[in-house]
C-alpha positions in Angstrom: 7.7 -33.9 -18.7 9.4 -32.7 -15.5 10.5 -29.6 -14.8 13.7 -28.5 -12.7 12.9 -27.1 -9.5 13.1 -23.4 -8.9 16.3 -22.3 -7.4 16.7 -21.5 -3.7 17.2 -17.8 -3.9 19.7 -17.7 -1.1 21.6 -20.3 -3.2 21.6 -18.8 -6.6 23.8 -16.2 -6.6 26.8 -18.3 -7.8 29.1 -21.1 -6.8 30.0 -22.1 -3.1 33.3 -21.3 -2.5 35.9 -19.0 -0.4 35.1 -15.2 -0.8 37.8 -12.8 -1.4 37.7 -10.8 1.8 41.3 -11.2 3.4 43.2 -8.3 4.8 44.4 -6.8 1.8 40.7 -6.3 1.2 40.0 -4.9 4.4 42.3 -2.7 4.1 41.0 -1.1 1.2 37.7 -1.0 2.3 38.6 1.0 5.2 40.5 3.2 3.6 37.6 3.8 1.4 35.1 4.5 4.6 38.0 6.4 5.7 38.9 9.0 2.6 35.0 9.3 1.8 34.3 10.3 6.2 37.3 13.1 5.9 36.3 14.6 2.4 32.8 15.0 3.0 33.9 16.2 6.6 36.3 18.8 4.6 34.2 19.9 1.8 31.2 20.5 4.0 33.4 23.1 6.8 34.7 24.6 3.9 31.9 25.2 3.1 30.8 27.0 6.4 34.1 29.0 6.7 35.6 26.8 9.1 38.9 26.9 6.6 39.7 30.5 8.0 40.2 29.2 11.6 43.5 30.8 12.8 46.6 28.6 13.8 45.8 25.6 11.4 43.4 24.6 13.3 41.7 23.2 9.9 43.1 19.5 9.9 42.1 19.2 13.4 38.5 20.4 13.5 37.8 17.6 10.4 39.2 15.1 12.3 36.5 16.3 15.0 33.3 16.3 13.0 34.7 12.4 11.5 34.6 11.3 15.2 31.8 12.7 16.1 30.4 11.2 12.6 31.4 7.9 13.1 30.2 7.7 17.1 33.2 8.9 19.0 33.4 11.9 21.7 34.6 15.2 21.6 34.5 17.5 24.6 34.9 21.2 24.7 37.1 22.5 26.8 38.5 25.4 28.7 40.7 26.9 30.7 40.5 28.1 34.6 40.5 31.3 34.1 37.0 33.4 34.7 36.8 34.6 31.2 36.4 30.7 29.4 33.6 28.6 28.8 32.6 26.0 31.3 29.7 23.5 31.5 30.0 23.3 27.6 28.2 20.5 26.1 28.5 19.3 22.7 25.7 16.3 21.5 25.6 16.5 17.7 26.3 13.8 15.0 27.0 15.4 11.3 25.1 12.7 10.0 25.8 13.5 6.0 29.5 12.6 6.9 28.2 9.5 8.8 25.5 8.6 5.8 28.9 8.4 3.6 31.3 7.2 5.3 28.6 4.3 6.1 27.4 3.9 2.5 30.9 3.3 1.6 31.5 1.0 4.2 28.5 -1.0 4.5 28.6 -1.7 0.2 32.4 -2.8 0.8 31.6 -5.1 3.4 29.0 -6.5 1.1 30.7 -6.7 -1.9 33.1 -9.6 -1.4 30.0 -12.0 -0.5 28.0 -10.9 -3.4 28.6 -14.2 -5.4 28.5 -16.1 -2.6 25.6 -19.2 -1.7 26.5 -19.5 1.8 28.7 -17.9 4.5 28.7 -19.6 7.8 29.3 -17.8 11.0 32.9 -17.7 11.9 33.5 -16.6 7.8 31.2 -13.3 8.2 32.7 -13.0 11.9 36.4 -13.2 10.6 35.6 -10.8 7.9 34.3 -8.6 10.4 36.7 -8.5 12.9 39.3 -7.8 10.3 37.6 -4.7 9.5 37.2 -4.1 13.2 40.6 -4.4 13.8 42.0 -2.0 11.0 38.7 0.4 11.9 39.8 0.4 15.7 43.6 2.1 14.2 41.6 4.8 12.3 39.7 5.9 15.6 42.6 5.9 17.8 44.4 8.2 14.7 41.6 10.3 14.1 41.2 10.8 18.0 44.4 11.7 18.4 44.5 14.2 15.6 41.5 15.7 16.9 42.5 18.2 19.4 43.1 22.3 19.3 43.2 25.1 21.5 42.0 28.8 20.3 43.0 32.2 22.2 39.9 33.6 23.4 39.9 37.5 23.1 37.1 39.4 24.4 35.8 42.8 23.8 35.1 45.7 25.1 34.4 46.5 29.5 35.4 42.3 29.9 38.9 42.8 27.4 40.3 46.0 29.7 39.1 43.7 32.8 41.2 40.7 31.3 44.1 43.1 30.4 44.7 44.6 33.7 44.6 41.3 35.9 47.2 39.7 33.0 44.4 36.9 32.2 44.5 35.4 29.3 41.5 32.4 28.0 41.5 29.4 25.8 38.9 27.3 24.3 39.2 24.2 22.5 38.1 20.6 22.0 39.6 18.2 22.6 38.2 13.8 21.3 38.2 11.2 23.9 40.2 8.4 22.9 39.4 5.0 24.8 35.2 7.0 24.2 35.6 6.7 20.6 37.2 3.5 20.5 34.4 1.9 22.4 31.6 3.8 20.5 33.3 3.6 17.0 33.5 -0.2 17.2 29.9 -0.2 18.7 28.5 2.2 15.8 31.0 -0.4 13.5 29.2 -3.4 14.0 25.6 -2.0 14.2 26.3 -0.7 10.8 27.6 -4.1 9.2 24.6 -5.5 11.1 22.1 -3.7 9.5 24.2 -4.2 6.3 24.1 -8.0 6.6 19.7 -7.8 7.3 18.7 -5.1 4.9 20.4 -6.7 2.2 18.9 -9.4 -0.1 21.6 -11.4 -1.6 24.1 -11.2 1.1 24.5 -14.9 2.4 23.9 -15.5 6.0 24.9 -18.9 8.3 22.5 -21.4 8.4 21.1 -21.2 11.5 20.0 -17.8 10.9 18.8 -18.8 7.0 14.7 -18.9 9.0 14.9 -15.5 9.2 15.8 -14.4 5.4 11.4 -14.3 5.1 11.1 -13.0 7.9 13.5 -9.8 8.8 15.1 -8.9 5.6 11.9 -7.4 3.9 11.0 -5.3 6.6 15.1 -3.6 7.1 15.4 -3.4 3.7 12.2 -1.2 3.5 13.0 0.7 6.3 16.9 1.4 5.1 15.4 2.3 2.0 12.6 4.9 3.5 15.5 6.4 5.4 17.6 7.0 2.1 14.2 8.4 0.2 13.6 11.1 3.0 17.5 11.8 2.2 17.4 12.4 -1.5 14.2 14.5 -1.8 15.9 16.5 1.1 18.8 17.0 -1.4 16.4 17.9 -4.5 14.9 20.3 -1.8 18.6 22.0 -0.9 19.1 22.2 -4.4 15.9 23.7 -5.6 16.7 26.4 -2.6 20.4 26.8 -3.6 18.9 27.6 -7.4 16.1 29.9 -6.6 16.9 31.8 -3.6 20.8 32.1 -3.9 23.1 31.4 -1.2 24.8 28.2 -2.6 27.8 27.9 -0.5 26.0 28.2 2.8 23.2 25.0 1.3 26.6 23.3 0.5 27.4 23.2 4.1 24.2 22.0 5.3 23.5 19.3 2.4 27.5 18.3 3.6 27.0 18.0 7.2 23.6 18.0 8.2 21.4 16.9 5.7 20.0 13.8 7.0 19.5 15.8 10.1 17.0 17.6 9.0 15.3 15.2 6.4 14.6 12.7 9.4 14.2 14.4 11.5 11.2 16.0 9.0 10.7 12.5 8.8 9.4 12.5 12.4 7.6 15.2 12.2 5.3 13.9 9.5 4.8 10.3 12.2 3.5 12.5 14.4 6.4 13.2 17.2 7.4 16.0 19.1 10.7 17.0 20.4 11.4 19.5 23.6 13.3 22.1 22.3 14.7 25.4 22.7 17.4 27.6 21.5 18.6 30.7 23.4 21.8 33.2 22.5 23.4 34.8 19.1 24.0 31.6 18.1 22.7 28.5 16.4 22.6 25.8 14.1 21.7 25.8 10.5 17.7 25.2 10.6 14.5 26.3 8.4 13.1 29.6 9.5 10.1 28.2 11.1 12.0 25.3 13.0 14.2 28.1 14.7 11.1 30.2 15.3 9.7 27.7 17.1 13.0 27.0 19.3 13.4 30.7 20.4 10.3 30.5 22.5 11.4 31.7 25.5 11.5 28.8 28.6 11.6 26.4 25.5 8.5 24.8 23.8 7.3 21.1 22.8 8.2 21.5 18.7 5.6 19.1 16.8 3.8 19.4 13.6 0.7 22.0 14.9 3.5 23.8 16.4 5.6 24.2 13.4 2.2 24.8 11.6 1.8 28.5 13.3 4.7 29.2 11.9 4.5 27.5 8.4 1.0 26.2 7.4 3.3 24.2 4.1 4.2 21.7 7.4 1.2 20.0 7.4 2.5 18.1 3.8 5.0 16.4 5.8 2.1 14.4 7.1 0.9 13.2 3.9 4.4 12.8 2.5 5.0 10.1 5.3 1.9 8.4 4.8 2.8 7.9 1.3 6.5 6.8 1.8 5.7 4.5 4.6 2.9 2.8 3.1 4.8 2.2 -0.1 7.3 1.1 2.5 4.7 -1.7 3.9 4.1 -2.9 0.1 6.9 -3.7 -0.6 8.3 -5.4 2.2 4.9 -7.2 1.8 5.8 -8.2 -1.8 9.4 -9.2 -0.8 7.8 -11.8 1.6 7.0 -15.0 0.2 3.5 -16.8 0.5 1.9 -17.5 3.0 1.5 -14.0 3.5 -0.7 -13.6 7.2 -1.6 -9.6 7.1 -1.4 -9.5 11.2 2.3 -11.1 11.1 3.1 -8.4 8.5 1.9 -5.8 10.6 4.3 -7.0 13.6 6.7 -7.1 11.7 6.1 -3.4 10.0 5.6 -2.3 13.7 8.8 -3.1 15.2 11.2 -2.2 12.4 9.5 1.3 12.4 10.1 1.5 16.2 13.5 0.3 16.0 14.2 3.3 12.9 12.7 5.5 14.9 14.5 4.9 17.9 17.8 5.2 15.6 16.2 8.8 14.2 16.0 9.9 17.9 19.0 9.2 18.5 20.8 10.4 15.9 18.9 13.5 15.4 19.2 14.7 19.3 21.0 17.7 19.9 22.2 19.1 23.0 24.7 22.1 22.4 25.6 24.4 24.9 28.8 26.9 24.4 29.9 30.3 24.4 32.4 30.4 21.4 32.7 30.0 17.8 33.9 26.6 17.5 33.6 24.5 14.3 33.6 27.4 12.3 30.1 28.3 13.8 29.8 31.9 14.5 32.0 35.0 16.0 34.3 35.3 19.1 33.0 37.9 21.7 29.3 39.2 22.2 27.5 36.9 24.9 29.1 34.2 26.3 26.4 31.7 26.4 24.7 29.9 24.4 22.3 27.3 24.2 20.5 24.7 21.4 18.5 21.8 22.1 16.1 18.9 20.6 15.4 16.0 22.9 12.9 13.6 21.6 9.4 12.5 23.4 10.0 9.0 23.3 6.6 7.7 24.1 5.0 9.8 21.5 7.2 9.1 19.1 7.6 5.2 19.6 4.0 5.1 20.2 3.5 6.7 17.2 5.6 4.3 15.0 4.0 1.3 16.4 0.5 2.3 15.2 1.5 3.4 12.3 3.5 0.2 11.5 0.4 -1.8 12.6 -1.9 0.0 10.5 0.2 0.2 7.0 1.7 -3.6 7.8 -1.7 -4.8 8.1 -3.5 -3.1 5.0 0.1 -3.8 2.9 -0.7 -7.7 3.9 -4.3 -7.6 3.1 -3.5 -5.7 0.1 -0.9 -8.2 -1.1 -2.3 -11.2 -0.3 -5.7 -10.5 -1.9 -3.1 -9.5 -5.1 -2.1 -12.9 -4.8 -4.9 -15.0 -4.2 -6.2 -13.3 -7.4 -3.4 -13.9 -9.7 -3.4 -18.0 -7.7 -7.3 -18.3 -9.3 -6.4 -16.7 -12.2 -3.1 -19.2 -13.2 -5.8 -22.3 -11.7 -8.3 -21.1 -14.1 
């Protein structure tokens, strides 16, 4: 008796057939990106007291953080006059806003080829470019939007200087347009490219079908590492929140800066180190023994043996990254169909890891240098400089991803494959 053959699982996800993704949809789907980016944008500096900025300067400072959120550019800005910040730098991405806005976006840019079997090229490319084309209007709106000026009024010796030569300072920040339209359509289509290979039942055109065995295991474990080190972060800020009280405050930071901090714990535990240091009043919501570490005077190299004179507890991040990342390897092993070679699976493990790495370092950089309370951050007057920075080592930590991709992609493979050839002599038997 014959038996039907197995179903191509690129193919058996329902009929062939055009995919409801015209405008209408696109529209909706940006609008979704777009309402999820602003709330979480709202919520979270309401959180951090940015709602009692003076001169309604609320609207505009969310419209800010969603640029910067979604890859745009916003400079800080001031005046001539002697008594206003200058040099000011600003390189910080609120990535929970850009986790949620993304989420949204990626799973409605999915969703209308969920039932598909195949989607060639010019289909996923129109689909695309319709949601580039409505996303491009929200960048322009929200760059134009995000703009403000704030009086600057100092205190003390530098106010009686101010009020006898008639000066008066400004502040504010102020989104560059054609910036963010460039780097909001660039940050667009990386994120509905990673969308289209981490996901498993999205079609793809044939000519890139070879690579369904090949690249889609990997992202997906990768994408799904990423999210893990996000939500035991969140269990962490709400464990905190619970036991040790301020609530609001661990509101803000699980808002706009969560994944900041839980991947960039993330590297820690692969074994990377940063250059950092963080001089002034000011600074940015941090653990204790992170922003111990940063007020070294002259700055310091921040890595896990540093972090560990400060707070021995570090040293788990180590073993919590083993863990995730190995259970990573396994399953992107067991996502790849036979014949499973261990030292292709171990390439394979190596370069996804250095390319989410090399997305963590970017992402996670931060280069801040300013003089005022901006973003609801802080008080006007006191010193009027300020610096707070985190550049990645990227040899160490590329480096670092390699051999550990090589090392939990080769054991995953051996692992796997002697699963397999077991259960093979098993069925022959």
């Amino acid at each position: 008796m014959s038996h039907p053959a197995p179903a191509d699982p690129l193919v058996a996800h329902g009929p062939i057939g055009p995919a409801a993704h015209g405008w209408t949809q696109a529209f909706l789907a940006v609008a979704a990106a777009l309402v999820t980016t602003l709330a979480t944008a709202a919520l979270g500096l309401w959180a951090a007291g940015a709602g009692e900025l003076p001169g309604g300067a609320f609207p505009t400072v969310v419209a800010a953080v969603a640029v910067l959120a979604v890859g745009g550019t916003v400079d800080l800005t001031g005046n001539a006059g002697p008594l206003s910040a200058t040099g000011v730098e600003l390189t910080v991405v609120p990535l929970s806003v850009t986790l949620a806005g993304a989420l949204v976006l990626a799973r409605s840019f999915l969703r209308p080829l969920r039932l598909r079997a195949v989607a060639g090229a010019r289909e996923l490319l129109g689909w695309a470019a319709r949601l580039g084309a409505l996303w491009a209007l929200v960048l322009v709106g929200l760059a134009a939007v995000a703009r403000h000026s704030f009086a600057v009024t100092p205190e003390g010796t530098v106010s009686d200087i101010a009020d006898l030569l008639g000066i008066s300072a400004e502040a504010g920040f102020e989104a560059d347009v054609p910036l963010t339209l460039v780097y909001g359509l660039i940050w667009l289509a990386a994120l509905l490219a990673i969308a289209l290979l981490a996901s498993h039942r999205a079609p793809l055109p044939a000519q890139l079908v070879r690579f369904h065995a090949v690249v889609r295991p990997a992202a997906h474990a990768m994408v799904t590492l990423l999210l893990v080190y996000v939500a035991l972060a969140l269990v962490i800020a709400l464990v905190v929140a619970a036991t040790r009280g301020h609530a609001v405050e661990t509101l803000a930071v699980v808002l706009l800066g969560l994944p900041n901090l839980a991947w960039l714990a993330m590297s820690f535990g692969l074994g990377a180190s940063w250059d950092g240091v963080a001089e002034g009043p000011f600074g940015l919501p941090m653990p204790k023994a992170l922003d111990a570490v940063l007020r070294t005077p002259g700055g310091t190299t921040v890595d896990l043996r540093s972090l560990a004179a400060e707070e021995g507890r570090v040293w788990w991040l180590l073993v919590v990254f083993a863990v995730l990342v190995s259970v990573a390897a396994v399953a992107a092993a067991v996502r790849t169909p036979a014949p499973l070679r261990p030292w292709h699976h171990a390439f394979r493990m190596a370069v996804a890891l250095v390319l989410t790495v090399l997305m963590v370092s970017l992402l996670c950089r931060v280069d801040v240098s300013y003089g005022l309370s901006l973003f609801g951050l802080g008080d006007v007057g006191g010193a009027l400089a300020a610096r707070v920075q985190l550049l990645p080592h990227w040899g160490t930590a590329l480096g670092a991803a390699a051999l550990w991709g090589l090392v939990t992609g080769l054991l995953a493979g051996l692992l796997v494959g002697a699963v397999r050839r077991r259960s093979a002599s098993g069925d022959n038997a």
